[in-house]
PDB file of N, CA, C and O in Angstrom:
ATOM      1  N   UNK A   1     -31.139   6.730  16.037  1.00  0.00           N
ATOM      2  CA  UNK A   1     -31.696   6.465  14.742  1.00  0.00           C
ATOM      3  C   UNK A   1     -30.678   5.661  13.921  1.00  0.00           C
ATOM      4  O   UNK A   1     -29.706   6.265  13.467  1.00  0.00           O
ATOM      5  N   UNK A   2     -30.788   4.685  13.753  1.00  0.00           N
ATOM      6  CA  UNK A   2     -30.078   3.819  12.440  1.00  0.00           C
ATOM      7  C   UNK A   2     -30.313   4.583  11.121  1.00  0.00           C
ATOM      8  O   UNK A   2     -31.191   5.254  10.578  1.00  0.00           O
ATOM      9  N   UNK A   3     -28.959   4.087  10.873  1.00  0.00           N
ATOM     10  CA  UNK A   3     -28.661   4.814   9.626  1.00  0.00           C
ATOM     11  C   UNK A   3     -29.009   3.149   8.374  1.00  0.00           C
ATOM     12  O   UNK A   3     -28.932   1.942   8.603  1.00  0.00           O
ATOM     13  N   UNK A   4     -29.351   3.877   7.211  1.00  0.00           N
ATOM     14  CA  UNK A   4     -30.133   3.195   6.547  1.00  0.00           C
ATOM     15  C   UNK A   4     -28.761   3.608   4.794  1.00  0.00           C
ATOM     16  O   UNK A   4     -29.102   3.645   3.612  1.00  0.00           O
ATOM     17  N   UNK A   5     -27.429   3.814   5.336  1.00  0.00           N
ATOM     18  CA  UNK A   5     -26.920   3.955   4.069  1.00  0.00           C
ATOM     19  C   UNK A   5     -26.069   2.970   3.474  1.00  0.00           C
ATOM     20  O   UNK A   5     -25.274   2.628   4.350  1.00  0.00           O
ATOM     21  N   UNK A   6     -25.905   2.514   2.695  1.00  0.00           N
ATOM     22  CA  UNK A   6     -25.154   1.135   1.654  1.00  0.00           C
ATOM     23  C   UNK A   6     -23.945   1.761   2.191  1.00  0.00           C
ATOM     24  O   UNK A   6     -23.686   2.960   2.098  1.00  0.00           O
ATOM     25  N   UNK A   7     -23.077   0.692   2.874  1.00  0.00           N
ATOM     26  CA  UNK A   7     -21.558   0.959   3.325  1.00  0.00           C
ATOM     27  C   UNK A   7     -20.808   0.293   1.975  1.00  0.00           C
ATOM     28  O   UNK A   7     -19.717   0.676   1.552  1.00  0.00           O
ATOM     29  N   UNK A   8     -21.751  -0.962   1.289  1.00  0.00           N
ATOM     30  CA  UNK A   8     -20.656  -1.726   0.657  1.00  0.00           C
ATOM     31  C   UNK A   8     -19.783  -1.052  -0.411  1.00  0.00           C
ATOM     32  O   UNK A   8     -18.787  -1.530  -0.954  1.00  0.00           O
ATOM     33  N   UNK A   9     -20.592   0.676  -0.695  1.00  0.00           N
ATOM     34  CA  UNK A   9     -19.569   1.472  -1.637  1.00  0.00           C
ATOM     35  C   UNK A   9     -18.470   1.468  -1.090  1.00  0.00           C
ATOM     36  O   UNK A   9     -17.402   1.343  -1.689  1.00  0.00           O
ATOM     37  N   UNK A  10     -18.647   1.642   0.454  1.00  0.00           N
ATOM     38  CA  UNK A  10     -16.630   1.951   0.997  1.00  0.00           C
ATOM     39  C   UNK A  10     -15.911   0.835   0.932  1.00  0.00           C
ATOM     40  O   UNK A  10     -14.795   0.951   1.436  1.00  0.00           O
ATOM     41  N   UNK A  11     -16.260  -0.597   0.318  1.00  0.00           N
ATOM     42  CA  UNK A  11     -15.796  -1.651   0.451  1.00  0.00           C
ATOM     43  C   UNK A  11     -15.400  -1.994  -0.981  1.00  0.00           C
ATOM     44  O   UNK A  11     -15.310  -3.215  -1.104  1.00  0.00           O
ATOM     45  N   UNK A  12     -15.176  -1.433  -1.930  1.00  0.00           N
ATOM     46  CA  UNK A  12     -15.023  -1.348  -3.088  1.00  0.00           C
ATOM     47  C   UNK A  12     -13.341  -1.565  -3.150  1.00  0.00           C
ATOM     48  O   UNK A  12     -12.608  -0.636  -2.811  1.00  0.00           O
ATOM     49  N   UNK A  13     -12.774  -2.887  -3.616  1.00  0.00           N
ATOM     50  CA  UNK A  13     -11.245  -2.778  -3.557  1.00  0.00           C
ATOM     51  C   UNK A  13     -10.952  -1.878  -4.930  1.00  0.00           C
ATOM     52  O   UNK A  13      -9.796  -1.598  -5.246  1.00  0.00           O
ATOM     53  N   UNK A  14     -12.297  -1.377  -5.851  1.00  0.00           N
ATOM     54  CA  UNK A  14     -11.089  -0.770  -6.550  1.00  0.00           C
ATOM     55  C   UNK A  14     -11.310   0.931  -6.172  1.00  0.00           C
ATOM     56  O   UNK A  14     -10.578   1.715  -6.775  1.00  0.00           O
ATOM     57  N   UNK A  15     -12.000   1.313  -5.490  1.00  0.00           N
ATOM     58  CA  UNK A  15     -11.994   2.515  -4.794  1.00  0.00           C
ATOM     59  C   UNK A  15     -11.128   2.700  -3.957  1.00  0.00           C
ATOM     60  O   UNK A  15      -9.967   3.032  -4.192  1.00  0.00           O
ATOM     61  N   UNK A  16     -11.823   2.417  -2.459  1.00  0.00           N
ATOM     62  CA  UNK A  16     -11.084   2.257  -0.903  1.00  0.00           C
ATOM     63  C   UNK A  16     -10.885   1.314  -0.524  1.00  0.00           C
ATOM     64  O   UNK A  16     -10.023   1.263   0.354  1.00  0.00           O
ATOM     65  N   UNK A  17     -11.332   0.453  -0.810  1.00  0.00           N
ATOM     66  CA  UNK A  17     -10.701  -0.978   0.278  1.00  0.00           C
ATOM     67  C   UNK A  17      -9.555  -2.000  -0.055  1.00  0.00           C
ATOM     68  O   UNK A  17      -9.359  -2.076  -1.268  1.00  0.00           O
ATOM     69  N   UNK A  18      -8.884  -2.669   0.581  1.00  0.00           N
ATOM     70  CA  UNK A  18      -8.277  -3.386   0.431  1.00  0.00           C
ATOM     71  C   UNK A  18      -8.717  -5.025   0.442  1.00  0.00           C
ATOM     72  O   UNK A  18      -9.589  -5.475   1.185  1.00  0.00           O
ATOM     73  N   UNK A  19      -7.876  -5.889  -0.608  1.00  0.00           N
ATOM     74  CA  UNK A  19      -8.712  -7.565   0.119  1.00  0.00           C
ATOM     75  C   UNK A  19      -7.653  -7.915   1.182  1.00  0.00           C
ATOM     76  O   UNK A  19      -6.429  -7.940   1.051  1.00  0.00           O
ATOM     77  N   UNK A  20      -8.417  -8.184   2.280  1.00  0.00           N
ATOM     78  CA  UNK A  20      -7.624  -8.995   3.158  1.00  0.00           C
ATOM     79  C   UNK A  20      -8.243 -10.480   3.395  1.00  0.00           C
ATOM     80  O   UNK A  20      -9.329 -10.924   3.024  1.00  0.00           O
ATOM     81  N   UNK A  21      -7.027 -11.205   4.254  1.00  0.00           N
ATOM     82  CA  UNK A  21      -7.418 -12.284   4.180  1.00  0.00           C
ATOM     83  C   UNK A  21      -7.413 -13.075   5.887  1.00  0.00           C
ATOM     84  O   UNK A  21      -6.351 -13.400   6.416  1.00  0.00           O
ATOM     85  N   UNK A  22      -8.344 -13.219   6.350  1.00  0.00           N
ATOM     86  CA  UNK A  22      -8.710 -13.822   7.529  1.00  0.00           C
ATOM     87  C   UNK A  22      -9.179 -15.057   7.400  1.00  0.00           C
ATOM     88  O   UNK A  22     -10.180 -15.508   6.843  1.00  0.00           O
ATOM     89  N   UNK A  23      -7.860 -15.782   8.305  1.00  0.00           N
ATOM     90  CA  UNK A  23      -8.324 -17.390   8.892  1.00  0.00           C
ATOM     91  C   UNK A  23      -8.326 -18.191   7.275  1.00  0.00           C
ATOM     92  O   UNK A  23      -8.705 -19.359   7.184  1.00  0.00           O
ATOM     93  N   UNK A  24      -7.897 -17.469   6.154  1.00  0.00           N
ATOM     94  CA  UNK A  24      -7.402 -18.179   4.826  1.00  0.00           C
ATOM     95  C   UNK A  24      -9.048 -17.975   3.979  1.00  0.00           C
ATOM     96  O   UNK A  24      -9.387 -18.722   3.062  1.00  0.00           O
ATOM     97  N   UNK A  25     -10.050 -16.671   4.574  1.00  0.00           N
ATOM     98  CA  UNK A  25     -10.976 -16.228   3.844  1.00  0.00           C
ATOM     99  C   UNK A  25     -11.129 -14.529   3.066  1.00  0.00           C
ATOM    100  O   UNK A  25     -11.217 -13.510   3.752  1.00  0.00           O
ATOM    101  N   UNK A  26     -11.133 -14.530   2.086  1.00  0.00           N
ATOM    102  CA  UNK A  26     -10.740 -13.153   1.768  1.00  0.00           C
ATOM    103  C   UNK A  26     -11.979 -12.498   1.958  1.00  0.00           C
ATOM    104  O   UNK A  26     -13.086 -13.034   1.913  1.00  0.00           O
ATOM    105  N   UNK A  27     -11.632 -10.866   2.252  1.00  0.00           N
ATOM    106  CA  UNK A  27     -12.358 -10.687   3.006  1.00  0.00           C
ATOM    107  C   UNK A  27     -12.049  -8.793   2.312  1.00  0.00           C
ATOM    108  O   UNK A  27     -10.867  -8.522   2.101  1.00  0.00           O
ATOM    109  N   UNK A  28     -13.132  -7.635   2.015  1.00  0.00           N
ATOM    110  CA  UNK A  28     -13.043  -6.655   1.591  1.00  0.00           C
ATOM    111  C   UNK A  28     -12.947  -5.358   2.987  1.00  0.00           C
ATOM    112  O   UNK A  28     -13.836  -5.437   3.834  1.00  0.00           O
ATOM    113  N   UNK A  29     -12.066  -4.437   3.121  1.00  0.00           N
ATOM    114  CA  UNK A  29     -11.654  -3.894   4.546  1.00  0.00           C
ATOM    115  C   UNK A  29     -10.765  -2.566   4.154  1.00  0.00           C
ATOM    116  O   UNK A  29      -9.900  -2.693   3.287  1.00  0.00           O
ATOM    117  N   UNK A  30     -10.997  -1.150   4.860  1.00  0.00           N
ATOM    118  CA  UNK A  30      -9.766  -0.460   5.008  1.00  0.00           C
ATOM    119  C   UNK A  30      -9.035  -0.714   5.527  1.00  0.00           C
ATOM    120  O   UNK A  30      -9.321  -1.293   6.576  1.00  0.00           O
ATOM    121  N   UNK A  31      -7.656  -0.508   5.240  1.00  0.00           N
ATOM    122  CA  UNK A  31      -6.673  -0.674   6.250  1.00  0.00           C
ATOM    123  C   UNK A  31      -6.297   1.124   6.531  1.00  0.00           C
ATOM    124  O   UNK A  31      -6.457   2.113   5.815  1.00  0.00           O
ATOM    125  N   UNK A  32      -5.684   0.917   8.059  1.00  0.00           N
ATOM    126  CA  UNK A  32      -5.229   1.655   8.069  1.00  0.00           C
ATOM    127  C   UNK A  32      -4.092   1.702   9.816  1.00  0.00           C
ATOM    128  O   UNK A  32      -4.246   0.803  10.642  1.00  0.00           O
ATOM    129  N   UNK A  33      -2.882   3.071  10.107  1.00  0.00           N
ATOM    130  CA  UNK A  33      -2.795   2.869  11.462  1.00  0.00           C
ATOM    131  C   UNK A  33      -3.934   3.792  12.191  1.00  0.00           C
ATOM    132  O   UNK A  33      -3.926   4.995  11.933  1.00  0.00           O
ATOM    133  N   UNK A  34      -4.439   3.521  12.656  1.00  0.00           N
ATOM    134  CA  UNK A  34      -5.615   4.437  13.365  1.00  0.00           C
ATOM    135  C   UNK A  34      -5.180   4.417  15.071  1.00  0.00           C
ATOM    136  O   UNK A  34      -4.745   3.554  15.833  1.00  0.00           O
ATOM    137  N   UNK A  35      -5.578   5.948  15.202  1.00  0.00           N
ATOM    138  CA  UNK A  35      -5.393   6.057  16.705  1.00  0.00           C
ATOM    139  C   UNK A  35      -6.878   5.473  17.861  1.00  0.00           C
ATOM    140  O   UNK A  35      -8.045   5.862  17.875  1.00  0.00           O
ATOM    141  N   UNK A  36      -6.171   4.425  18.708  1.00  0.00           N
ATOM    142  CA  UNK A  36      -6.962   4.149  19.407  1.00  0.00           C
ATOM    143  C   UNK A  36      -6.644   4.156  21.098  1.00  0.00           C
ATOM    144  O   UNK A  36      -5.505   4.120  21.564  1.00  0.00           O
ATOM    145  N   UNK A  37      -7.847   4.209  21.871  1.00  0.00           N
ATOM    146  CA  UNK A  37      -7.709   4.536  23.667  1.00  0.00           C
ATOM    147  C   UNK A  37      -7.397   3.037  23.985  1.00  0.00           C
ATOM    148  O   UNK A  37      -8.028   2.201  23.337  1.00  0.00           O
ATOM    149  N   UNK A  38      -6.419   2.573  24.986  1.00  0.00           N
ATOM    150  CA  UNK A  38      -6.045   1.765  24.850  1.00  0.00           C
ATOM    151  C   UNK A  38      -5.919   2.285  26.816  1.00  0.00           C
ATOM    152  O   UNK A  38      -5.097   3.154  27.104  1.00  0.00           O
ATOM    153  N   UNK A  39      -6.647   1.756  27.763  1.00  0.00           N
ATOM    154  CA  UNK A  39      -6.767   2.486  29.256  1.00  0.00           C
ATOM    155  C   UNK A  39      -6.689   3.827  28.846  1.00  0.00           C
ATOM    156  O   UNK A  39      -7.424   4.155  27.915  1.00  0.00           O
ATOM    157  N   UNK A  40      -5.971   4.647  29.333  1.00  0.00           N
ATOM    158  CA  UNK A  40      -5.900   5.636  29.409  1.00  0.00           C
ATOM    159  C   UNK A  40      -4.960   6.356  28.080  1.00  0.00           C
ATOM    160  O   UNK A  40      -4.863   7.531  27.724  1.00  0.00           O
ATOM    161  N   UNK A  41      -4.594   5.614  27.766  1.00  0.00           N
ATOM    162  CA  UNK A  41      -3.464   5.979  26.388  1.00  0.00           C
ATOM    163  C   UNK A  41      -4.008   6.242  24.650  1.00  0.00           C
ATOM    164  O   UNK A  41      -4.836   5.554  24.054  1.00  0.00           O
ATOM    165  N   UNK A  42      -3.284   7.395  24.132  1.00  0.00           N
ATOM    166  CA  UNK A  42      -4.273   7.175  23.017  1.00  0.00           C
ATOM    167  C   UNK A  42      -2.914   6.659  22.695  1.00  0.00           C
ATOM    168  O   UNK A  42      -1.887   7.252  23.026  1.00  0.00           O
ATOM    169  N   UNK A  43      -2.947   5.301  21.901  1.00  0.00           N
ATOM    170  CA  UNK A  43      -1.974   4.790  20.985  1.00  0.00           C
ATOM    171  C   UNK A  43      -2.183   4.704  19.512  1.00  0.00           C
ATOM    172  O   UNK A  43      -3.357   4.839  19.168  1.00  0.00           O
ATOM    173  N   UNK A  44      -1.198   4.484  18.443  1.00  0.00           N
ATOM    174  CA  UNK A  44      -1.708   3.748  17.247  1.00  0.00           C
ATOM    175  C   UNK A  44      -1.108   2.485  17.125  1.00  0.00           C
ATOM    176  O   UNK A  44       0.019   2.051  17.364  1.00  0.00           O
ATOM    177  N   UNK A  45      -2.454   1.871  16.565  1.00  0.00           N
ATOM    178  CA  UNK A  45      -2.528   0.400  16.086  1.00  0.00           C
ATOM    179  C   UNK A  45      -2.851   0.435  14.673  1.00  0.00           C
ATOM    180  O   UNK A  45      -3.131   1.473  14.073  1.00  0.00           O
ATOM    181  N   UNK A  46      -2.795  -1.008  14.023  1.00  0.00           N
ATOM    182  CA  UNK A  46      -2.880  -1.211  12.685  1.00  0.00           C
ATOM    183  C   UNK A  46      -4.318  -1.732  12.663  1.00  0.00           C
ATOM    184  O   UNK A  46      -4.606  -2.718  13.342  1.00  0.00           O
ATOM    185  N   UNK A  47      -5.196  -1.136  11.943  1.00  0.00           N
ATOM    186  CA  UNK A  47      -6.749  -1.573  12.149  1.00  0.00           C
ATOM    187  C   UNK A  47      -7.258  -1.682  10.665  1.00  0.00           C
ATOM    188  O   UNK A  47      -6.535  -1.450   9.696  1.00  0.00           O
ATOM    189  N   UNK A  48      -8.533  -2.045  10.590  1.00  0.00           N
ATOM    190  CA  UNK A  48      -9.148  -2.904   9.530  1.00  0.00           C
ATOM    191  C   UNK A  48     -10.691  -1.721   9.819  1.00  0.00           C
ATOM    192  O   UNK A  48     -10.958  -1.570  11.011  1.00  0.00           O
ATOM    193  N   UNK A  49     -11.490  -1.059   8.944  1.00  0.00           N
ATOM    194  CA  UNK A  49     -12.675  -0.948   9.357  1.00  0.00           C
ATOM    195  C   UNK A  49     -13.484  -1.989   7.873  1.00  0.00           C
ATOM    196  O   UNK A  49     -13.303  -2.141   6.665  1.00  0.00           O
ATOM    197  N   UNK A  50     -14.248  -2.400   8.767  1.00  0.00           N
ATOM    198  CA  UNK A  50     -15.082  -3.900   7.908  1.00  0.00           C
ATOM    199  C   UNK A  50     -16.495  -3.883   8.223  1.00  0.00           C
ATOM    200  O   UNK A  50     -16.934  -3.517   9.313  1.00  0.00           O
ATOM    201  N   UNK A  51     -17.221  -4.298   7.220  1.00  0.00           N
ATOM    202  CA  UNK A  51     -18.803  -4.786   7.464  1.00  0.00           C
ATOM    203  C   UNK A  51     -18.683  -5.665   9.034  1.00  0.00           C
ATOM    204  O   UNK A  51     -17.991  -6.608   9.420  1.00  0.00           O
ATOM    205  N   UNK A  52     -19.741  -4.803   9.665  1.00  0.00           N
ATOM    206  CA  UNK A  52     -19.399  -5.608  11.034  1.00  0.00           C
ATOM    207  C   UNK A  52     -19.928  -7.414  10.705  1.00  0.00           C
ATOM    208  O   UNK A  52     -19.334  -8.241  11.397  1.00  0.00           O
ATOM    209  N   UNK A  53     -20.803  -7.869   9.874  1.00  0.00           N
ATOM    210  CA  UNK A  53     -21.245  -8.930   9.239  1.00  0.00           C
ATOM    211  C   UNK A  53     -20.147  -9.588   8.976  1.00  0.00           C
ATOM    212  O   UNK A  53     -20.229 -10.772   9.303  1.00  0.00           O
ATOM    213  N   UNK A  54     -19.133  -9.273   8.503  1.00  0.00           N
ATOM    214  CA  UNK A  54     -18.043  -9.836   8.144  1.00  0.00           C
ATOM    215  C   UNK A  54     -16.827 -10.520   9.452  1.00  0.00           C
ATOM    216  O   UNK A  54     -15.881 -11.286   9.268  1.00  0.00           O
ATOM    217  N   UNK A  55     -17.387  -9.798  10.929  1.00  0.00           N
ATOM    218  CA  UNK A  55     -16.293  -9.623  11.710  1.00  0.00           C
ATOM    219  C   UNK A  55     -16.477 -10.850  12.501  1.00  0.00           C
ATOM    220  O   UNK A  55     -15.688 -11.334  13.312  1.00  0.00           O
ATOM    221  N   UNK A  56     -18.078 -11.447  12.010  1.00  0.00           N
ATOM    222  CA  UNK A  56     -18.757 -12.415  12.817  1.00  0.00           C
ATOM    223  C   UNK A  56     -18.120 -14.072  13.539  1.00  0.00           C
ATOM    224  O   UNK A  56     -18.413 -15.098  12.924  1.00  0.00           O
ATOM    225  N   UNK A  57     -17.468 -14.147  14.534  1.00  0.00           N
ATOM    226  CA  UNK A  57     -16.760 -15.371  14.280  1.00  0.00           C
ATOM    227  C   UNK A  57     -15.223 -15.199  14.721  1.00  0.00           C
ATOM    228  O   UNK A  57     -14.457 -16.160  14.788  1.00  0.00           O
ATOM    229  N   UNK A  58     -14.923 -14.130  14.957  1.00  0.00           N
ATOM    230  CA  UNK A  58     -13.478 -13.838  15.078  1.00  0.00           C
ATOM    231  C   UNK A  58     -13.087 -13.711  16.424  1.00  0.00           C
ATOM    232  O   UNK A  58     -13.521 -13.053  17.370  1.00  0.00           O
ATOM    233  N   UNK A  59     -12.080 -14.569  16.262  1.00  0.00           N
ATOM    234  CA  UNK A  59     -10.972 -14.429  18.102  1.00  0.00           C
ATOM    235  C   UNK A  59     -10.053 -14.139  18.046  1.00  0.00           C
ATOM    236  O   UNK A  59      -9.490 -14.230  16.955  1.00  0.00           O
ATOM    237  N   UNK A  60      -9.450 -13.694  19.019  1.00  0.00           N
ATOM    238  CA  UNK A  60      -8.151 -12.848  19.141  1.00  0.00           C
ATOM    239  C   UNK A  60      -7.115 -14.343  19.376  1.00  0.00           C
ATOM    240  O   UNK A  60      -7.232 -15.342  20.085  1.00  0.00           O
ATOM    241  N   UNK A  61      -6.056 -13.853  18.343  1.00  0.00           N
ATOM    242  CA  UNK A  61      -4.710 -14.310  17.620  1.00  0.00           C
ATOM    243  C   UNK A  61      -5.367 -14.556  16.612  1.00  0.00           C
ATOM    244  O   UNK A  61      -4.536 -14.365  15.724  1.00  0.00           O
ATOM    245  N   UNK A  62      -6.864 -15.033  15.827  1.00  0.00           N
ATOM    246  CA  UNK A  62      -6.940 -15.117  14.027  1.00  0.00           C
ATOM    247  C   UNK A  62      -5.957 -14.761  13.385  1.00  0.00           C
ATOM    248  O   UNK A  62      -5.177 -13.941  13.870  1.00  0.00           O
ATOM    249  N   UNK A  63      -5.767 -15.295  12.141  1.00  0.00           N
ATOM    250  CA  UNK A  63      -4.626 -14.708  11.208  1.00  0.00           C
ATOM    251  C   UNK A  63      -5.393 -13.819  10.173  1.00  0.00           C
ATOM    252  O   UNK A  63      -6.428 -14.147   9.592  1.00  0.00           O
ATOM    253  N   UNK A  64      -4.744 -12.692  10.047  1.00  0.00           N
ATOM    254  CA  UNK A  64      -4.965 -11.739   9.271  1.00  0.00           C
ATOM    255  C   UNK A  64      -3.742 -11.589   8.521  1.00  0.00           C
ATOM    256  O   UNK A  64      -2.571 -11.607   8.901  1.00  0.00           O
ATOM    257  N   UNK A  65      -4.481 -11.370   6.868  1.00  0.00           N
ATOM    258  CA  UNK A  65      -2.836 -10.812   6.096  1.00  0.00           C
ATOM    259  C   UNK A  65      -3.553  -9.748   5.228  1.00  0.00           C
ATOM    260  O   UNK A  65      -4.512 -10.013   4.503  1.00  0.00           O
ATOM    261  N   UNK A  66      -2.823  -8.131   5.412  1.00  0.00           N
ATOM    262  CA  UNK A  66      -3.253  -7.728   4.471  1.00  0.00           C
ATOM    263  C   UNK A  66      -1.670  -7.116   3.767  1.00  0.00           C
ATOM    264  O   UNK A  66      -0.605  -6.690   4.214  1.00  0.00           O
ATOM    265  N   UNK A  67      -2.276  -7.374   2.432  1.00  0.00           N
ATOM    266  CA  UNK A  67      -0.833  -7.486   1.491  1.00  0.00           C
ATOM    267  C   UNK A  67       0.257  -8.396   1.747  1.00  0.00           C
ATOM    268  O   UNK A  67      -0.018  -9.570   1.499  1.00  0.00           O
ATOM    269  N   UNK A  68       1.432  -8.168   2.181  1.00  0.00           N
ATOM    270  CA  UNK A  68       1.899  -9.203   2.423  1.00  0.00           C
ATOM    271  C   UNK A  68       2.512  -8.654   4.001  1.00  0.00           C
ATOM    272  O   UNK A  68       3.714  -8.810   4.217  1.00  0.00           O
ATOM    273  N   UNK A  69       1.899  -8.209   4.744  1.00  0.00           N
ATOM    274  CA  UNK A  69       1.687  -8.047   6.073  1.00  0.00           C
ATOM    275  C   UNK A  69       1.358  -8.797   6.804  1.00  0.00           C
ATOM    276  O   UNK A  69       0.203  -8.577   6.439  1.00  0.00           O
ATOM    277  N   UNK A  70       1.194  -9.782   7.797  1.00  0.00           N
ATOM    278  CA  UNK A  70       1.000 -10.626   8.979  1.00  0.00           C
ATOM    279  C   UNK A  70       0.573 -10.221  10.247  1.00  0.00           C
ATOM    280  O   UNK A  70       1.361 -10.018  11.171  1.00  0.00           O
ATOM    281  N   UNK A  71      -0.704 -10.089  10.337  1.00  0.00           N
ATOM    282  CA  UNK A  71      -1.172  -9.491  11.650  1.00  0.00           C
ATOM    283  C   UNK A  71      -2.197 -10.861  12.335  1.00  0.00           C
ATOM    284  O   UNK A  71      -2.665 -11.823  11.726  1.00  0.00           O
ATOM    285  N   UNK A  72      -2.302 -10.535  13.685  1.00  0.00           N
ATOM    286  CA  UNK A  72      -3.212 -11.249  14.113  1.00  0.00           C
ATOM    287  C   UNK A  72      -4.682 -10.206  15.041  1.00  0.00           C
ATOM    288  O   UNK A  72      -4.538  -9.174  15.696  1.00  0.00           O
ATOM    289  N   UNK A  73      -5.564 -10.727  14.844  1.00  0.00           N
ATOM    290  CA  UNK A  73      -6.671  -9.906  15.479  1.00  0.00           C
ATOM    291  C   UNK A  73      -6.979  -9.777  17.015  1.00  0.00           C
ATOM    292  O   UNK A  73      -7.198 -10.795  17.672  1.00  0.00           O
ATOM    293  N   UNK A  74      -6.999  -8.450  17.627  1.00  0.00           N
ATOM    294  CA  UNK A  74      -7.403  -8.592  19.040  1.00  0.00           C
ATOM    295  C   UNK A  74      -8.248  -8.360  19.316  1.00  0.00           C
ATOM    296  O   UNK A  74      -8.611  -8.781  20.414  1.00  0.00           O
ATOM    297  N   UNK A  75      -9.286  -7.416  18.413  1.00  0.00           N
ATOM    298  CA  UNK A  75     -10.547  -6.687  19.694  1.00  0.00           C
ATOM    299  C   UNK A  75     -11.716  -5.894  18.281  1.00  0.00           C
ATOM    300  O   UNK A  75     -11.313  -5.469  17.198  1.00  0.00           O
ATOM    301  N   UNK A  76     -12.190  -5.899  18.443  1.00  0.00           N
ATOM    302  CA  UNK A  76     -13.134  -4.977  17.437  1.00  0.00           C
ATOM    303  C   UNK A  76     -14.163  -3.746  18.292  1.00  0.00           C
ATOM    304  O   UNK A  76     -14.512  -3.941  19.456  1.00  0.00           O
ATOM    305  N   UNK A  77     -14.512  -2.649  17.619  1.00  0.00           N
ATOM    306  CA  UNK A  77     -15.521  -1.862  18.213  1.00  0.00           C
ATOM    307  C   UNK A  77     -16.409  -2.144  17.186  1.00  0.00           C
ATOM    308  O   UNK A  77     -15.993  -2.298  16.038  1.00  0.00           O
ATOM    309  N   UNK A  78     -17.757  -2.243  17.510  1.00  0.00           N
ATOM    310  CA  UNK A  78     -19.008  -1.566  16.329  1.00  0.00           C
ATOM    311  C   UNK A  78     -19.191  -0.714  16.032  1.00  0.00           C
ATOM    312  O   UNK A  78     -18.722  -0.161  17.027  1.00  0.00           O
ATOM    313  N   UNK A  79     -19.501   0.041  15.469  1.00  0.00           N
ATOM    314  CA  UNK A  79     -20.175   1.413  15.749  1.00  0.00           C
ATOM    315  C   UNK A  79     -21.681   2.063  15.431  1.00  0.00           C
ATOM    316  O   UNK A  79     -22.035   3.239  15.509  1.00  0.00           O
ATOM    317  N   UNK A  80     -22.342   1.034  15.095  1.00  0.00           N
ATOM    318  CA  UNK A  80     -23.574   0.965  15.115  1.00  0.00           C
ATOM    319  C   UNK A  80     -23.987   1.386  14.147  1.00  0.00           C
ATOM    320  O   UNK A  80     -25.159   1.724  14.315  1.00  0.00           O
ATOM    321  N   UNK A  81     -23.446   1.661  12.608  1.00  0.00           N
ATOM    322  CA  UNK A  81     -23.891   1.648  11.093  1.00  0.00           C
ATOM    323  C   UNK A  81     -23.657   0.356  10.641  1.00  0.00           C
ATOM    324  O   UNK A  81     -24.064   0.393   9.480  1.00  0.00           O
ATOM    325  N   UNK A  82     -23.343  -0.500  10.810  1.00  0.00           N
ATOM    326  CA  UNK A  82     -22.978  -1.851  10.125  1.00  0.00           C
ATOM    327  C   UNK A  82     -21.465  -1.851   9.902  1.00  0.00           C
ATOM    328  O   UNK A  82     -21.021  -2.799   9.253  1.00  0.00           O
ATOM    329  N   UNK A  83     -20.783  -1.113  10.255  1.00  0.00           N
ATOM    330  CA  UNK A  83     -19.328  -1.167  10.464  1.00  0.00           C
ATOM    331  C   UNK A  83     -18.570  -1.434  11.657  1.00  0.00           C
ATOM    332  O   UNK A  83     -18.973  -1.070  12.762  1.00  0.00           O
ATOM    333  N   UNK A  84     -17.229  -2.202  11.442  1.00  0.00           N
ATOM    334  CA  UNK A  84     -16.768  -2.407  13.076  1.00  0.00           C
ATOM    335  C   UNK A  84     -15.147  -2.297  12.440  1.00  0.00           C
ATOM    336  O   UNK A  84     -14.630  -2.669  11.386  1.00  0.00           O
ATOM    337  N   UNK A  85     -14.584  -1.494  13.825  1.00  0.00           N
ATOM    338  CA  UNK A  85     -13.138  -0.811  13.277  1.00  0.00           C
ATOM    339  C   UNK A  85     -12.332  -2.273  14.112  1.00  0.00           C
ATOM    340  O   UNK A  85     -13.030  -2.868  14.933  1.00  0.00           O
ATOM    341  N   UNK A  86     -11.393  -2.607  13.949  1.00  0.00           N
ATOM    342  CA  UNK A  86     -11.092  -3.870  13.642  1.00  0.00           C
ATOM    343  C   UNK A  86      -9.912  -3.744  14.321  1.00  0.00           C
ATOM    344  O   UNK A  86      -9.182  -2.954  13.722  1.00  0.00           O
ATOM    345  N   UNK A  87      -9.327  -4.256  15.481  1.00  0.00           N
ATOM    346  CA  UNK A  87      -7.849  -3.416  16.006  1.00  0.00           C
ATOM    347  C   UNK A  87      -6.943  -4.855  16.076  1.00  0.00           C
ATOM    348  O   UNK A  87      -7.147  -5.769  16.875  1.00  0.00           O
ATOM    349  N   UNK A  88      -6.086  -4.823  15.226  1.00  0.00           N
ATOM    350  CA  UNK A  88      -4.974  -6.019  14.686  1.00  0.00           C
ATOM    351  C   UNK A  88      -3.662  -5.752  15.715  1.00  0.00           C
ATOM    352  O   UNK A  88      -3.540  -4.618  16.178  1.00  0.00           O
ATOM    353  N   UNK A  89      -2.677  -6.801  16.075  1.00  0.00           N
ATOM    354  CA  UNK A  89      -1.246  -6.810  16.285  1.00  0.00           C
ATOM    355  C   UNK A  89      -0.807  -7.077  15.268  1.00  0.00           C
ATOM    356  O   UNK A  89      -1.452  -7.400  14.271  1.00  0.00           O
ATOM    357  N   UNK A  90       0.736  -6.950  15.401  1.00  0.00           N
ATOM    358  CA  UNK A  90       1.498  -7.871  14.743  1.00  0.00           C
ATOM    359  C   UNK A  90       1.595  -8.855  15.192  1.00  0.00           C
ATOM    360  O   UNK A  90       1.256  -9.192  16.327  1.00  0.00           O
ATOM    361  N   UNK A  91       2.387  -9.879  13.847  1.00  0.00           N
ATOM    362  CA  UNK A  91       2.317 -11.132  14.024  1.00  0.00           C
ATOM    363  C   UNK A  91       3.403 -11.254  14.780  1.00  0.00           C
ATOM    364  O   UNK A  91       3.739 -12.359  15.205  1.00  0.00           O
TER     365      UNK A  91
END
């Protein structure tokens, strides 16, 4: 069953989100380090969860800056509400 609820409240930079800026487009996103399965490993990475609408277009090395941080993008999951958790390197 799809869920039918307005995400863009969690996208609120003056609530929860942060602006980041991808490929020199700003862009509304949590940041956070979030633990992710990586083969068999749970690791943490530095991730973004974003309107998956927003994620549309993106290849791994993009430039990402959030704050004055320097990351580049590798991989995204969906998760099938209109959100996609966003899994960044460093630059």
């Amino acid at each position: 069953m799809a869920m039918d609820e307005d995400m863009s409240v969690f996208m609120d930079t003056d609530d929860f989100a942060d602006e980041v800026v991808i490929n020199d487009q700003p862009f509304s996103a949590i940041f956070d380090n979030a633990e992710v399965v990586e083969g068999e490993m749970l690791v943490t990475r530095p991730t973004l969860m974003m309107a998956t609408d927003d994620t549309a277009g993106l290849v791994e090395s993009d430039s990402v800056v959030v704050g004055v941080k320097q990351f580049t993008y590798d991989y995204q999951t969906d998760d099938g509400t209109g959100m996609s958790l966003v899994v960044l390197k460093d630059a």
